[in-house]
DRENDO-1510 file (C-alpha; in Angstrom, 1 decimal, always signed):
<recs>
REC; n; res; u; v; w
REC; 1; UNK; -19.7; -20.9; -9.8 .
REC; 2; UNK; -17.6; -19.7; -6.5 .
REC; 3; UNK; -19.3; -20.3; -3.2 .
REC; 4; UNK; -19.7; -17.0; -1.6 .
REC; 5; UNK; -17.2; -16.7; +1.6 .
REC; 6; UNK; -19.4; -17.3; +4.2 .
REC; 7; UNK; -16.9; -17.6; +6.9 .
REC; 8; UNK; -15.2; -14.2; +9.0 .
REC; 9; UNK; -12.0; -14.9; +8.3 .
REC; 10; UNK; -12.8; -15.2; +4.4 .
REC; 11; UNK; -14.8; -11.9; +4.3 .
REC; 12; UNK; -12.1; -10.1; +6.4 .
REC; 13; UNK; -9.0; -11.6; +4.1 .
REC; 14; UNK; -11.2; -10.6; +1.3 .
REC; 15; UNK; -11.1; -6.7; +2.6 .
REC; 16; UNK; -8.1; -6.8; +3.3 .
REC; 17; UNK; -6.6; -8.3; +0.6 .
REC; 18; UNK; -9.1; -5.7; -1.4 .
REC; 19; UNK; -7.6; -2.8; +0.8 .
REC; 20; UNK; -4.0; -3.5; +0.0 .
REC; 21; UNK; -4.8; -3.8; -3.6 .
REC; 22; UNK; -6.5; -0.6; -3.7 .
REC; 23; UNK; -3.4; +1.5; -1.5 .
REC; 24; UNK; -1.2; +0.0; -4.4 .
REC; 25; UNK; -3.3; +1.1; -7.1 .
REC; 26; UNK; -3.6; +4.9; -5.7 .
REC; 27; UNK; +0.3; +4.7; -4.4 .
REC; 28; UNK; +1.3; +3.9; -8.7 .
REC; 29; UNK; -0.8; +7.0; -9.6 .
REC; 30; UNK; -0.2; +9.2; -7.7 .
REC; 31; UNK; +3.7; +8.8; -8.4 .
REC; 32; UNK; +2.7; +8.6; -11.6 .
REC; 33; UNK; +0.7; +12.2; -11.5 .
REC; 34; UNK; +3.0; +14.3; -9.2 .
REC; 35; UNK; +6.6; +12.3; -9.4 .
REC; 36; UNK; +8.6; +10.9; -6.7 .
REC; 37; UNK; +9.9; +12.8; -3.3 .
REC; 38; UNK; +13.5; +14.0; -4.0 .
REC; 39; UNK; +16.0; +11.6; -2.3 .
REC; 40; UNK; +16.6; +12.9; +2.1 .
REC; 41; UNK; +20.1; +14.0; +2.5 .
REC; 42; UNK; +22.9; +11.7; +4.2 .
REC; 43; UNK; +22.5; +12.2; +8.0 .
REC; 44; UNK; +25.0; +14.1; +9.9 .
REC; 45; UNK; +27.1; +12.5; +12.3 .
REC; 46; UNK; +25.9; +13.8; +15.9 .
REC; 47; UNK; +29.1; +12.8; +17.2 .
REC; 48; UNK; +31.7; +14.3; +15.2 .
</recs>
């Protein structure tokens, strides 16, 4: 058995790690439903 994280830092690093885990997971499928942006256009050269 784990011992539960009883400590703030382990509950936070647990959300977090849980939150980052989660963006990921919705990031790959939503690329995967709707594609990726089309590629932004080379800058133009303000100084020219």
């Amino acid at each position: 058995m784990m011992r539960q994280a009883d400590t703030l830092f382990a509950r936070l690093f647990g959300i977090f790690l849980a939150a980052i885990v989660l963006a990921h997971l919705l990031a790959f499928l939503w690329f995967q439903q709707y594609g990726y942006p089309p590629p932004q256009p080379p800058p133009q050269n303000a100084a020219e």
